[in-house]
N, C-alpha and C positions, 0 to 999 in steps of 0.2 A: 731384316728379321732373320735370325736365327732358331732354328726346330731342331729338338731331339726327340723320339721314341720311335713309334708305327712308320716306317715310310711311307708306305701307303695315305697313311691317314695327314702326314704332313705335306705332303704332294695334295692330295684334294685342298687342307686346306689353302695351303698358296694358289691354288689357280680359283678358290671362292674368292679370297681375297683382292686377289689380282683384277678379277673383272669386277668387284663392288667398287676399287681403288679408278678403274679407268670407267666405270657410268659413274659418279660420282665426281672426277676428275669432267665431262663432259659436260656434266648438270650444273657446274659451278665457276665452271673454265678457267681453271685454277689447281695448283696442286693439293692435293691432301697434307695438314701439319702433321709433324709427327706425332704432338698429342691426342690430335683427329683420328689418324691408324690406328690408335692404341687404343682409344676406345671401338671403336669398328673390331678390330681383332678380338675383344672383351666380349662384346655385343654377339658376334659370330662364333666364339666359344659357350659362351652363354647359351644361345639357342640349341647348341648339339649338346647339353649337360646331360641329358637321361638318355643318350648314347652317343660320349662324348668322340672328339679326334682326340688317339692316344697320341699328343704333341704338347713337350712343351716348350715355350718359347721366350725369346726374348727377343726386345724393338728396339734399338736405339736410332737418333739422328739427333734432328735438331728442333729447338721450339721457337717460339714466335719472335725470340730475344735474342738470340742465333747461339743460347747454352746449348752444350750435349745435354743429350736425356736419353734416358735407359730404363724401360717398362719390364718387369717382371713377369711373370703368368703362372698359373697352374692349370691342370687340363681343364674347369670347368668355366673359363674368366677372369678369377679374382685376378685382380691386378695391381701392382704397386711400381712407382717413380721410386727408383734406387741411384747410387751413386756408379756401380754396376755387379753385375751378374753373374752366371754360370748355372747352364743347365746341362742335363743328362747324365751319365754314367759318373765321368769327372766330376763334374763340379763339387762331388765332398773332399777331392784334391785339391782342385781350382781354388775354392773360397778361403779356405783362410790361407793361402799363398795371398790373395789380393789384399786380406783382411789387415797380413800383417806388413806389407808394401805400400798400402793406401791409407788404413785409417790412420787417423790421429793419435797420438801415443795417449791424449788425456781426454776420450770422448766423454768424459761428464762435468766438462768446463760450463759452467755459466757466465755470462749467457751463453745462449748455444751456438754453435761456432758450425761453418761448413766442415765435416770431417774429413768428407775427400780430398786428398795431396791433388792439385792442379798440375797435369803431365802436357808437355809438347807430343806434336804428332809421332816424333821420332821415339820418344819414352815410349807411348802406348803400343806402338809394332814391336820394339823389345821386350817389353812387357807382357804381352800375348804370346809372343813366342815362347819366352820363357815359361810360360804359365802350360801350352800344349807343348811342349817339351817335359817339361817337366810331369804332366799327366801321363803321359805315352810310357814315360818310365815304369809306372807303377801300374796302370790299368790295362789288362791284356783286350777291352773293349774295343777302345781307341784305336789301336796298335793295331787292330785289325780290320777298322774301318778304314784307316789308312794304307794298307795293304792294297 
């Protein structure tokens, strides 16, 4: 899971998370799926909606098929399965750098077609880099949390 806004509020919520993830983990003697987390993280932003954690987030791992998956969030729950993400400051840098790297040149083919370019492990660490590189350039936020 990846958090940006409130520190505060993103530190509480990882450690609610963390101990619902390991009673849970105990109850079922079993790991949590990732599509499991992702509703729990939903359900747990959900509850704090009329005084929400200012966090928002994104889950990726894997599901029950052994594809990536990558859950979206905004601060009150809603949630969506995307092909991936970018939250915080960046991410109006980040997305379409991925937009135009990943999607499909013709997304209104029929039938409908997987849009996301399939990357090796090696692509997607380049690709990240490039993408917070390329962020860092332009947003003095970043730059300074990396400081």
């Amino acid at each position: 899971m990846a958090s940006s806004g409130f520190q505060v509020d993103v530190r509480a919520l990882q450690k609610v998370l963390a101990a619902r993830h390991l009673t849970d983990q105990y109850q079922h003697n079993m790991q949590m799926s990732c599509p499991a987390m992702a509703q729990l993280l939903s359900n747990t932003l959900y509850y704090k909606r009329f005084f929400p954690y200012y966090a928002f987030n994104v889950l990726d791992g894997l599901d029950s098929e052994g594809k990536g998956c990558v859950f979206t969030y905004d601060v009150v729950g809603s949630y969506e399965r995307v092909g991936y993400s970018a939250q915080g400051s960046g991410s109006t840098l980040i997305m379409p750098f991925l937009n135009n790297q990943l999607k499909s040149p013709r997304p209104l083919l029929l039938p409908a077609q997987d849009v996301v370019t399939p990357l090796s492990e090696a692509e997607v660490i380049d690709l990240g880099k490039t993408c917070f590189a390329s962020a860092t350039e332009r947003d003095i936020i970043i730059v300074v949390y990396m400081l």
